[in-house]
N, C-alpha and C positions, 0 to 999 in steps of 0.2 A: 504494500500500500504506500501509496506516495507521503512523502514528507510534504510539511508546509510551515516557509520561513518570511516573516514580514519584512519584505525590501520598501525602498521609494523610488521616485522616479521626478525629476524637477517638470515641471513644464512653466515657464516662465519663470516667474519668483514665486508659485505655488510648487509644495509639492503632494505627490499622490501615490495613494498606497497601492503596492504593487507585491503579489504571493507569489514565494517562488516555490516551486513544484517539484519535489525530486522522487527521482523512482528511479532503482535498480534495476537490473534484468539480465537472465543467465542469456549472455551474447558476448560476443566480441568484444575488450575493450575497447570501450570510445567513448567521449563526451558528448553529446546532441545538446544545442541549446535552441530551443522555439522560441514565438511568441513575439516577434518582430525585435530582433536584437538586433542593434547595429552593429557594424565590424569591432568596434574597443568592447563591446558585451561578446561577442563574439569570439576575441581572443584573451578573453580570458581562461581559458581551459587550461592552458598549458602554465598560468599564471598561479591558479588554483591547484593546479596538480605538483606543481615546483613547492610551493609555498607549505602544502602540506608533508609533504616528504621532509622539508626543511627544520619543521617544527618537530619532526619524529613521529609522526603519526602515521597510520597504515591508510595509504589510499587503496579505495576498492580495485577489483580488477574483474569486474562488470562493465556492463554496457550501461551508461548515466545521463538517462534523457531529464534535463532541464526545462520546464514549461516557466515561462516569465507572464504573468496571468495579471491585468487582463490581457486577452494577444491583439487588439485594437491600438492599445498605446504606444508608441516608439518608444522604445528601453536605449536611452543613451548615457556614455562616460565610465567609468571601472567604477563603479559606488556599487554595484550587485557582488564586487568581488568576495566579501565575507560573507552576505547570509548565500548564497550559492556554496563554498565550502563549508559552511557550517551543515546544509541542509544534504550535502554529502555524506557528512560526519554523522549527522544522524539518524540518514538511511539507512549507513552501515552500524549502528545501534552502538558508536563512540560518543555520541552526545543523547542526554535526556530528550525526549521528542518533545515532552511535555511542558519542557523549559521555553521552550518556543517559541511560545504562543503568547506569551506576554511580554515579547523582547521583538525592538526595532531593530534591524541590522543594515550599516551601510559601512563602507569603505574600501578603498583600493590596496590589492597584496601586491608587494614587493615578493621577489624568488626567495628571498628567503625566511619570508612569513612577514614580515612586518608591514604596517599599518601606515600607508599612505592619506594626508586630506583629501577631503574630498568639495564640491563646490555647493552651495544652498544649505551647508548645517540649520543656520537659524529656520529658515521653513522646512526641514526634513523634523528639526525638535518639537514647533509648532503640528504637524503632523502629529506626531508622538503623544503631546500630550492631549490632540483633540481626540485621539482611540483610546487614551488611557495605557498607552505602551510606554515601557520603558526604551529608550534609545543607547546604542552602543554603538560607537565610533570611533576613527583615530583620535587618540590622545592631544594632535595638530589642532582637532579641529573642535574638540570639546569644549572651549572657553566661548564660541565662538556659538553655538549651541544651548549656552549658560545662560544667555541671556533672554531668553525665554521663561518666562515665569511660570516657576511652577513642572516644567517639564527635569523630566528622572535622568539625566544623564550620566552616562559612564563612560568615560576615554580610556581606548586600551592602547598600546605600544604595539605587539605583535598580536598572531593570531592563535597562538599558546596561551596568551591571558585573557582571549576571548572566550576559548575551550574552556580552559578552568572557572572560569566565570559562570560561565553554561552549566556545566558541572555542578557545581556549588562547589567546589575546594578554598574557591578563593577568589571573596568577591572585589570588584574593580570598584575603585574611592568614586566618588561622586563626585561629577566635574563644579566648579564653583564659579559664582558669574564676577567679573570683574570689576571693579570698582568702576562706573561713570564719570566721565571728565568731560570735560569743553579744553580746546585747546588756545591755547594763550593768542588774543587777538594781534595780530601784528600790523594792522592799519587800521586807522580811526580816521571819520571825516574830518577831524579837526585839522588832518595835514591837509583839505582843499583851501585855496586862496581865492577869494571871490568868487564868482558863481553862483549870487545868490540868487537866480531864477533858479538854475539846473539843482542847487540844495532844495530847495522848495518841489522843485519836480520829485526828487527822489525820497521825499519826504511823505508827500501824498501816494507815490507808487507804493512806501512799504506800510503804510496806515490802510491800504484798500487791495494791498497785492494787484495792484495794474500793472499793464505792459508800459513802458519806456523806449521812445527813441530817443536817440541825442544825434545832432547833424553839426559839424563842427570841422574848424581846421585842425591838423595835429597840433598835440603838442596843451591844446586847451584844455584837459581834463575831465573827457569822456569815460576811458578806460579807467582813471584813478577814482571814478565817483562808482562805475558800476562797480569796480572791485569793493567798496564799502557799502553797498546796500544792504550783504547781509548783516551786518555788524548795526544795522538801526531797525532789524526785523525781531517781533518777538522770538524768545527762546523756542526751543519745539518741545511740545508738549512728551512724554513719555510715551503715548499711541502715536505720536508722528514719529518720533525719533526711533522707534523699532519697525515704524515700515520703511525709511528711508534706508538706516539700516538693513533688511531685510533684500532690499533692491540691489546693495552694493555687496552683498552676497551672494546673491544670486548672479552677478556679473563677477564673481570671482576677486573683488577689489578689497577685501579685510585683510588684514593681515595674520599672524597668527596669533598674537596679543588683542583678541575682537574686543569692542569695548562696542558699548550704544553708542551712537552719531549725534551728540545734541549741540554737534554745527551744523546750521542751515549748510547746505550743498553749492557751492560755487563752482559751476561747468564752464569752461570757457574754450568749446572747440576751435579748431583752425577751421582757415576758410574754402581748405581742401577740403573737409571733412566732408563720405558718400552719404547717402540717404539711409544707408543698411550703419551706419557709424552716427545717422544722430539718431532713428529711431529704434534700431536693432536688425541684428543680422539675420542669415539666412537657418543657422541654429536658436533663432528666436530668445536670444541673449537682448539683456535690453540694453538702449543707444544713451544719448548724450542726454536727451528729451526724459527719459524717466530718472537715469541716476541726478536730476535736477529737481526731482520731485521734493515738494518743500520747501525748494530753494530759486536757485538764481541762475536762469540760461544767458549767458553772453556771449552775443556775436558782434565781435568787436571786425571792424571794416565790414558791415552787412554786404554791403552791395557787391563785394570781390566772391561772395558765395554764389554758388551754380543756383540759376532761379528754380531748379527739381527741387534743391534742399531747402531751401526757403519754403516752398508752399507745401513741402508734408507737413509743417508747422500750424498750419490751420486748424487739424482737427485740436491737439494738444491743447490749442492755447485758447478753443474755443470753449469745448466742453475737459478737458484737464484730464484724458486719456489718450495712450499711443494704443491703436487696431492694428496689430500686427500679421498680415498674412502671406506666411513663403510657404516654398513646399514643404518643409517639414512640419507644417499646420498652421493654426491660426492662435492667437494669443492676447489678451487687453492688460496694458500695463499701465500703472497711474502717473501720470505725469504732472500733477498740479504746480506748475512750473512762472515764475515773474521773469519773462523775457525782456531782456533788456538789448538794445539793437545802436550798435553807434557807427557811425559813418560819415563820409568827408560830405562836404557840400559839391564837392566837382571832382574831376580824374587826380589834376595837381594837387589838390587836397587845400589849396591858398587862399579861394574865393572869401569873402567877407563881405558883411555888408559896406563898410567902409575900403573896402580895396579887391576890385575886381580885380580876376586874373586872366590871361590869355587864352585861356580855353574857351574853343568856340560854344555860342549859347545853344546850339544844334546838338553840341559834344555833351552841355554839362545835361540837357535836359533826357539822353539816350541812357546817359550814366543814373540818374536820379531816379527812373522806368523801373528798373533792374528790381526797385522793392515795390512789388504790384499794389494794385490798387487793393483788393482783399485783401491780404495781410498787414498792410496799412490800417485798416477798417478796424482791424483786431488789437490796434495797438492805443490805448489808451490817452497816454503823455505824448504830443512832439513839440521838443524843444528846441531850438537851434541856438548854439554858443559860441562864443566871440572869446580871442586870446582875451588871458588877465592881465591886464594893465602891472607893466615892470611894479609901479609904486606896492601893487601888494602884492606881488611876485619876492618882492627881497623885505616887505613888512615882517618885524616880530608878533603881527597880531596873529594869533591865532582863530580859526573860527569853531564855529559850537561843536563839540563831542558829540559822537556818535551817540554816547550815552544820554545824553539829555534828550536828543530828539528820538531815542527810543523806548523812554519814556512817555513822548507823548505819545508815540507812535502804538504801546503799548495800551494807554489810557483809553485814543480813538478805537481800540479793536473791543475795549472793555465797554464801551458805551454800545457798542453792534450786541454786543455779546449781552448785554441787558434786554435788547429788544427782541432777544428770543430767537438773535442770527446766529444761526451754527458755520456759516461759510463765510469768508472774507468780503467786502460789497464786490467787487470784481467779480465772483462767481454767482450774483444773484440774477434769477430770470427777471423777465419782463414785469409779468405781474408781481412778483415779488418787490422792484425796486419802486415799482409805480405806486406800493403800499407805504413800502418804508422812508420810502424820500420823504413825503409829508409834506411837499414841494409848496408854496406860496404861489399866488397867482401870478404875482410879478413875476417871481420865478419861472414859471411856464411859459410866460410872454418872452422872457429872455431865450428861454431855451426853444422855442419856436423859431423866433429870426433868427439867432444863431444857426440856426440848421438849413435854416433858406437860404439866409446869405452864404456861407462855406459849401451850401448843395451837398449835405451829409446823407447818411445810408440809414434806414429805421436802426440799424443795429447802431452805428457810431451812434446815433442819438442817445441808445439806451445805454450806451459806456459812457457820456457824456452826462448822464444823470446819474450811476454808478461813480463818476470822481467830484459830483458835486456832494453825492453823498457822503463821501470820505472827507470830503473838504469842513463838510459842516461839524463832522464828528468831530476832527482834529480843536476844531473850535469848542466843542461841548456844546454844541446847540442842535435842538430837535428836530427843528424845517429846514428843507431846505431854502436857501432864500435867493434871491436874485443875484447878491455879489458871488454869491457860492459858485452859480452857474455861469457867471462871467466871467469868474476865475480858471472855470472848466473847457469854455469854448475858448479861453486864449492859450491855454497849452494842446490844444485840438489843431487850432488854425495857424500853429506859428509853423510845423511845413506844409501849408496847405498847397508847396510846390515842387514838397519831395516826388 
């Protein structure tokens, strides 16, 4: 009668339980593995067969058909390499059968038994503890697993102390979760020198999580502002902080010292980067767009990006998931992402309002296309900025700390967070925003010709009430009101020539 050992299987940042199936038979030795293995499930036979001889144990010398159940799922990566030889082990009546059944098994064997990491611990452990299984796994990847509340973990070394484990000789320590840190900020807004529309811009994106463009020559302080946005965003909560972590797990990017993530996530691809590199690959690994999740996408020189990669960005930043679909299936990853987008005003990057440059206006307006009109639509804030004046270029003034303005920035999310809003204003619908605004009639009358005169789209409108909503919170006041929404249609309309 077949043995049966609890493996996982990742698909995306989920993972899913997966029975592996063993049964002997007086044949030929051979190993059979079913059930749609791919080639590294596949070659592990000869991994598991090395590994067990290694440890001193008696491999069968049977015919060992393996069923990876269900046989619908693609079984990929060496993570079936231990419960497969365990379920060997206790076909051939070397391991308790009975032990089994309440024990998760994952990890890759080395030839001479020992215990390789493997990739998605944290949602393999998560698994574990929603069946009520204990999970066993490399010793690597156990800290890393820890951090899951609540879930039973054990890290072994080799696959000797997984046996005796199994056994009961000798039980494996219980992996323990790491202490949480934040790691030491190393830029504050306070190193920006003037600016003070593009401060104010950034100020309103992180109190409402809206999109940012900034349109500027180098050298002004585009790139140094988006790099401080996360540093004015509130902390992450402990449910956000374990799915973001969770994502960067699942893209293989923890180290082995895992700790929870409670820094917001600052991505900042090159402008090479493919479509499979910001939303995920053809292994259905996630891209640039989800490990942002919670945090801060930045595509600094937008317009040097290929316009494919730009517009898979629509769905993201509409509704705050990546649909991922290659051949090797289909996947939805979370992407609740503040895109922030900074770019020259023309090719030579020189123009200003006060100092045109050489570029023809045929050149700069074919250059300025490049960011569509939709993805535009989508973006909240546009600002355009002007060098800072030498005088407060070499000033000892400092300007206000991150810290303070994420305070307020914190206050305005707390005044949302009273009226019974579970999501940032940025992510609220139509009728939602049309409720909460509490807009004043003036206000409406503003926000009416503002949108006649700029020729806006229903949607920019409705982002355009969404950062007057943020504006009014940042204030502590309940309606919104007419200056709110003048304030809103002037960071709308200042590229209304990108």
């Amino acid at each position: 009668m077949a043995v049966k050992v609890w493996g996982a299987a990742l698909q995306g940042i989920d993972a899913v339980p997966i029975v592996v199936e063993v049964d002997l038979l007086r044949r030929l030795p051979r190993i059979a593995i079913v059930g749609l293995a791919a080639n590294a499930v596949q070659e592990s036979a000869e991994r598991i067969r090395s590994a067990i001889a290694s440890t001193g144990l008696e491999f069968p010398r049977q015919r060992i058909v393996i069923n990876l159940a269900p046989a619908d799922v693609r079984k990929e990566g060496t993570a079936f390499d231990v419960p497969m030889a365990c379920g060997i082990l206790a076909a051939d009546g070397q391991i308790p059968e009975e032990r089994l059944a309440s024990v998760l098994l994952v990890g890759e064997l080395s030839l001479s038994g020992e215990l390789r990491s493997v990739r998605g611990a944290l949602s393999l452990a998560m698994l574990a503890r929603e069946r009520g299984l204990q999970i066993v796994l490399p010793a690597s990847s156990a800290s890393e697993a820890a951090l899951v509340p609540g879930a039973d973990v054990r890290g072994a070394n080799t696959l000797a102390e997984v046996v005796a484990h199994l056994r009961g000789e000798q039980d494996l320590p219980r992996a323990l979760r790491a202490a949480s840190h934040t790691h030491a900020v190393s830029v504050d807004l306070a190193d920006v020198r003037g600016q003070k529309i593009a401060r104010r811009a950034l100020e309103i994106a992180a109190a409402g999580h809206h999109n940012l463009l900034m349109v500027g020559p180098p050298g002004c302080g585009k790139s140094m502002l988006a790099r401080r946005l996360p540093t004015v965003l509130p902390p992450l909560s402990f449910e956000e902080a374990l799915e973001t972590t969770r994502i960067h797990a699942a893209a293989g990017l923890l180290g082995g010292d895992a700790r929870l993530m409670f820094d917001r996530p600052f991505r900042a691809p090159h402008h090479t980067v493919t479509v499979a590199g910001l939303i995920g690959d053809r292994r259905l690994r996630p891209g640039e767009a989800s490990l942002a999740h919670h945090g801060v996408l930045f595509l600094d020189e937008a317009a040097e990006f290929p316009r494919s990669v730009l517009e898979v960005l629509r769905t993201p930043v509409e509704d705050g998931v990546v649909r991922l679909v290659r051949a090797e299936g289909s996947i939805t990853y979370p992407a609740r992402l503040a895109l922030v987008m900074a770019t020259n005003p023309c090719p030579c990057g020189r123009r200003t309002a006060e100092r045109p440059c050489d570029c023809p206006d045929a050149e700069v307006a074919r250059y300025r296309r490049r960011l569509s009109g939709p993805l535009l639509d989508r973006v909240d804030l546009h600002i355009e900025m002007e060098p800072t004046p030498a005088a407060q270029l070499v000033s000892r003034a400092m300007g206000e700390c991150s810290e303070a303005v994420r305070d307020r920035v914190v206050a305005a999310r707390s005044l949302a967070t009273a009226r019974g809003q579970f999501v940032p204003n940025a992510s609220l619908g139509p009728s939602e925003i049309e409720r909460l605004a509490n807009a004043t009639r003036d206000a409406r009358v503003a926000l009416r010709e503002g949108v006649e005169s700029l020729e806006l789209s229903g949607r920019a409108a409705t982002r355009l009430m969404r950062v007057a909503r943020t504006i009014a919170d940042l204030e502590r006041v309940e309606r919104v009101e007419e200056h709110h929404v003048s304030e809103a249609l002037h960071f709308r309309g200042a590229s209304a020539g990108v």
